[in-house]
N, C-alpha and C positions, 0 to 999 in steps of 0.2 A: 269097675264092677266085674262079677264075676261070667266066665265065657260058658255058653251055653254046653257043651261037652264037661264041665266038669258039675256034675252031677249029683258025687258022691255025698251023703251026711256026713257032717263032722260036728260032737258037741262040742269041740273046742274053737270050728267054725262059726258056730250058735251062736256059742259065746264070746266069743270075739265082736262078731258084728253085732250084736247085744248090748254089749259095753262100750263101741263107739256110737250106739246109736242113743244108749242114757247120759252118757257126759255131755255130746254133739246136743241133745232134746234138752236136758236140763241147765248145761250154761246158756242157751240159747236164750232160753223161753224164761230166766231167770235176768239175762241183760237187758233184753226187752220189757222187763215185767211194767216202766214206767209208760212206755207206750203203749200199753195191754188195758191200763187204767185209764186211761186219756181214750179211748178205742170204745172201751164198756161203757165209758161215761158217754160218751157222745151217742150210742145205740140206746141207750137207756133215756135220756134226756136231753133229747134233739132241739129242745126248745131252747135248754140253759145254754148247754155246749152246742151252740151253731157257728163257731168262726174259726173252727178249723182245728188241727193238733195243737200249733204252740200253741194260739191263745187261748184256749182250754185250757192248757195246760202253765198256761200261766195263771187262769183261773183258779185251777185246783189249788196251786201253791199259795196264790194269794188267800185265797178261804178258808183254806184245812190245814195247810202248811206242806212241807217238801216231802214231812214222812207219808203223807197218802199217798203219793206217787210207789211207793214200795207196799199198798195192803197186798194183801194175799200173796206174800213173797215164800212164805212155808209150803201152801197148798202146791204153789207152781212147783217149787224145787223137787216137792216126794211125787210128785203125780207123772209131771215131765220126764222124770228120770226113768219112772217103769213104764208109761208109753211109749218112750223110746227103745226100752232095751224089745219088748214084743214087737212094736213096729217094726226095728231094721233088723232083730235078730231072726223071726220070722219070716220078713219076707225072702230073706238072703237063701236061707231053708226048703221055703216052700219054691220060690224061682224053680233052684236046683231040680226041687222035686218034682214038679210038673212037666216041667222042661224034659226029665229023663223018662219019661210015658211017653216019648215019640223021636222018632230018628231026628238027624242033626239037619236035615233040610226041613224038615216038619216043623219042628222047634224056633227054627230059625225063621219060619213065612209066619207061626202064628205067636212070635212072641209077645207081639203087642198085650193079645186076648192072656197070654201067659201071665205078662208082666201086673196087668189089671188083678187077675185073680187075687196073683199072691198079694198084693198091697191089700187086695180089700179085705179080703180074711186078716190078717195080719195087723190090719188096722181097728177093725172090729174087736179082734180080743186085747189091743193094747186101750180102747177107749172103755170097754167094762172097767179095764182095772184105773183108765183116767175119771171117769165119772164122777167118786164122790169126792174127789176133790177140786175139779173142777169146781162142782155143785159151792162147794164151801169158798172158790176164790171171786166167783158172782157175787154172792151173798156179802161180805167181806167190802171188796167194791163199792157194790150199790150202797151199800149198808153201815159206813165206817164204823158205827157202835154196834156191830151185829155182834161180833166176836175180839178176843185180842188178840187171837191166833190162830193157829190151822186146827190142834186136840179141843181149843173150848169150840172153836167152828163147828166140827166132826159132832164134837159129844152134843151140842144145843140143835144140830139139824135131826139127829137121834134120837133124841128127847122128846121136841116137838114132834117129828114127822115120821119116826119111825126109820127103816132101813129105806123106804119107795120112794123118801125124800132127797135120797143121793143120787136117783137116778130118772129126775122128774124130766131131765135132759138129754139123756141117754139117745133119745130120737133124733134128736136136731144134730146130737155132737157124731154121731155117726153120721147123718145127712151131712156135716160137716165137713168130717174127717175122711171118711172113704175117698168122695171124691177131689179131696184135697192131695191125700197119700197116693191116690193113684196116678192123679195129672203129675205129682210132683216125679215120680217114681218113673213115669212111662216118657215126661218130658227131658226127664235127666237121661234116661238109659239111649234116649235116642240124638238128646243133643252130644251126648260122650262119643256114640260111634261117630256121629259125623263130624265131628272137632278132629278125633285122633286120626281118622283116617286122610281127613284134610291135611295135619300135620304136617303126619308118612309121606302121603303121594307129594306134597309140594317142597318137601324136604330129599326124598327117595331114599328114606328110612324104612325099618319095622315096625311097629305100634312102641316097644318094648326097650328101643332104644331111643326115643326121646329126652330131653334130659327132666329131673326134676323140676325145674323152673317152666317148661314146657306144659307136665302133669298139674302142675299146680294152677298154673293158669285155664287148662283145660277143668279142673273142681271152680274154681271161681266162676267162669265163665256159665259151664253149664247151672251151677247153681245157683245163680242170679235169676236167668230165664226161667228155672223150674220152679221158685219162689213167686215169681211173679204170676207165672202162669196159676199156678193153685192156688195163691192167694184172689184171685178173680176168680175163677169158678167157687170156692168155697164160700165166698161172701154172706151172697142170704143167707145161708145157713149157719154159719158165725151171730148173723143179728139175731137171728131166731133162737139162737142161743143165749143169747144175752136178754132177751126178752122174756123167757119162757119161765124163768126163776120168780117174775112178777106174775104171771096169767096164773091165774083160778084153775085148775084143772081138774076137775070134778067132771067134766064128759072127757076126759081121756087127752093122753097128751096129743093124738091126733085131732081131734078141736080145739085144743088150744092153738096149735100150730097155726091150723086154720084162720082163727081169729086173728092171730097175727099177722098172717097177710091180707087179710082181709084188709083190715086196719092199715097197715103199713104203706102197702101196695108195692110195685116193682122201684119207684123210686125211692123208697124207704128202707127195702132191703138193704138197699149200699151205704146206709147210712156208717160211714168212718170209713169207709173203703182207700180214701189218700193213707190214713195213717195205719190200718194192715199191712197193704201193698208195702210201704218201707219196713213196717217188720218183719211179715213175714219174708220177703225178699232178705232182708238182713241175715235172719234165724236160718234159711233154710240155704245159705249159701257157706254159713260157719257149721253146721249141723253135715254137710258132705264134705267139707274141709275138715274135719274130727274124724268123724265115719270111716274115709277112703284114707285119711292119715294113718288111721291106726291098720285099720285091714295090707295097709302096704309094709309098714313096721312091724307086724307079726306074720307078716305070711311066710 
């Protein structure tokens, strides 16, 4: 990651961490796509899918056949890829930026509050531009004769529901997302210092002379924990996302929301929580192994 003193804007910075953060989001969220479906289905239909990933997911195959396991494999790929380039181009951007509104001890005691900021902003305008396709890979899902693909998805939620129809989740996927990008953002930045400096001191190295295989294991590492971590906080609000594409929402997505927990309760929110946890964990450990791969090859 990058060190608090270097400050400066660069669009070719931007852009860099942009593009490792659309390849790292979209193959990611595209290898997973079969456990995303297995994930939905078990949030949606707790009663059918109650025995866990595989055997859902040997459900699904057995009923629908192996190609469900792939719906909504369009929506993820164009959605994921420009979430991710706002997400980590953004926040790399904003860090810097904020970071440089205050001296290098300043910066350094409240990076935490720093680190938050910029994920959340960052996170917020990549999930506007994730929203209607999200909206289309729920539907898709729950729905298997909803659409055949991602443009009849788009054009038939357009049709019926207007533009407000792409973004009837906009609430949840932010409730979602913020504090998913932030824990993963703020868990990674702070298991990286304490890994490398571990390293150094028990090596009696510099950060900068570790070797490759060292760094590597250092992304792996912290990006396990930071997958897992924001895959637990983000939970309820993943199902509430998965819910909210079925609720009525005529008093406002804030009463729908409502009514979902009402209904659900605390032990319902976690509904598929084992089979997130291996995704997300999976995604966000290959998503900072892309990320930090590429920002090291072009710096």
């Amino acid at each position: 990651m990058t060190s608090i003193n270097d400050s400066k804007f660069s669009l070719q910075n931007f852009l860099k961490c942009g593009m490792g953060g659309a390849l790292g989001c979209c193959f990611t969220h595209v290898v997973v796509v079969p456990m995303d479906v297995v994930k939905t289905r078990i949030q949606i239909d707790p009663i059918k899918y109650n025995q866990g990933m595989i055997k859902s997911m040997q459900s699904i195959v057995r009923q629908e056949g192996g190609g469900m396991l792939l719906q909504g494999l369009g929506a993820t790929t164009y959605g994921y890829a420009i979430q991710g380039f706002f997400k980590f181009g953004l926040y790399d951007v904003l860090k810097k930026k904020f970071s440089s509104q205050f001296s290098d001890e300043v910066a350094k005691t409240y990076r935490i509050p720093i680190w938050v900021t910029a994920s959340a902003i960052a996170e917020t305008i990549g999930d506007i531009a994730l929203c209607p396709f999200e909206a289309v890979r729920i539907r898709q899902v729950s729905n298997p004769t909803f659409a055949s693909g991602f443009f009849s998805g788009f054009n038939r939620i357009l049709k019926e529901e207007g533009f407000s129809g792409f973004y009837k989740g906009l609430t949840p996927i932010i409730l979602k997302q913020v504090p998913y990008t932030a824990s993963q953002f703020v868990t990674y930045e702070l298991a990286n210092d304490y890994l490398y400096k571990y390293l150094a001191s028990s090596r009696n190295i510099k950060r900068e002379d570790l070797s490759d295989k060292q760094r590597l294991g250092v992304i792996l590492t912290t990006g396990a924990i930071s997958g897992l971590v924001a895959s637990l906080v983000s939970h309820p609000a993943d199902t509430i996302l998965s819910k909210i594409n079925q609720e009525k929402t005529d008093g406002g997505a804030t009463k729908a929301i409502a009514n979902i927990i009402k209904r659900l309760g605390v032990r319902g929110l976690f509904l598929g929580v084992e089979a997130r946890c291996v995704m997300v964990t999976t995604l966000v450990t290959v998503q900072f192994l892309i990320y930090d791969g590429l920002k090291l090859l072009f710096k």
